[in-house]
C-alpha positions, -999 to 999 in steps of 0.1 A, spaced: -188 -344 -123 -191 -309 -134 -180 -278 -116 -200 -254 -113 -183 -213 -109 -212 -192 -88 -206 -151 -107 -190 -149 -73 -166 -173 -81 -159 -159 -112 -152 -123 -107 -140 -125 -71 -102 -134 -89 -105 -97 -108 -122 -80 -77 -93 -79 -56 -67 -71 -90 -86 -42 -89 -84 -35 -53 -46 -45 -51 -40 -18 -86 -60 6 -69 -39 5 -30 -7 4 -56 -12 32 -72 -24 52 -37 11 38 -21 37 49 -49 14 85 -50 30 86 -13 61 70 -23 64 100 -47 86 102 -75 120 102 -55 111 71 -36 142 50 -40 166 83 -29 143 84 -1 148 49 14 184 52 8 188 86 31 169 66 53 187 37 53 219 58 58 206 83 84 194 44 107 230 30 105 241 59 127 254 100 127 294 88 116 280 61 88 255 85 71 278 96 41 274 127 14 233 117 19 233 132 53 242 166 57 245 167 97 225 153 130 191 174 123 189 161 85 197 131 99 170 133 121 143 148 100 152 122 76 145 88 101 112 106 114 99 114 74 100 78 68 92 68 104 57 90 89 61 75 53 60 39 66 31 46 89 6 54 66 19 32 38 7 2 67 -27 20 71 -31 17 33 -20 -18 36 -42 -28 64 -69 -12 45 -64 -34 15 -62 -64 32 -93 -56 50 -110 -49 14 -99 -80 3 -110 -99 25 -140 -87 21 -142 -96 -17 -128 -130 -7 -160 -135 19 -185 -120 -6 -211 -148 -11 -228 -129 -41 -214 -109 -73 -237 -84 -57 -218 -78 -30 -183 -82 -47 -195 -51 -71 -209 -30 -39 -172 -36 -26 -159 -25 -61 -181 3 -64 -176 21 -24 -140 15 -33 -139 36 -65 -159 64 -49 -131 62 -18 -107 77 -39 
């Protein structure tokens, strides 16, 4: 018995690569350059004003530090929930057709 692959079939794997490369690169353009200094203020600043260390320079930095990535981690879920949504998509796409209309509104969503 031979299987047959549909075009579907055989681009849907590639499809969502691309839509996964293309939420990446969106999420560390929010993450920003400094994005590992970042989580570790904020890590710091949630364990508490005495714990904080040299990272936290008093109560309002401490604050403004939690609610920045309170902000940051929002959106980085609506890009997430967003990709998902995408890929599902691509993974219910019956036709190559459709998986390159998916491909195509993404790339003029940017």
């Amino acid at each position: 018995m031979t299987l047959k692959l549909s075009r579907a079939d055989v681009l849907r794997p590639e499809a969502q690569t691309r839509v996964d490369w293309h939420y990446a690169r969106m999420i560390n353009e929010l993450i920003g350059p400094l994005g590992l200094l970042h989580q570790r203020k904020a890590e710091r600043a949630s364990t508490g004003r005495k714990l904080g260390g040299p990272l936290i320079v008093n109560e309002a930095d401490r604050q403004a530090i939690l609610a920045a990535a309170a902000r940051q981690d929002e959106a980085i879920a609506a890009l997430d929930a967003e990709r998902r949504r995408i890929k599902a998509g691509v993974r219910a796409a019956a036709t190559a057709a459709e998986i390159n209309a998916i491909l195509a509104n993404l790339e003029t969503s940017q």
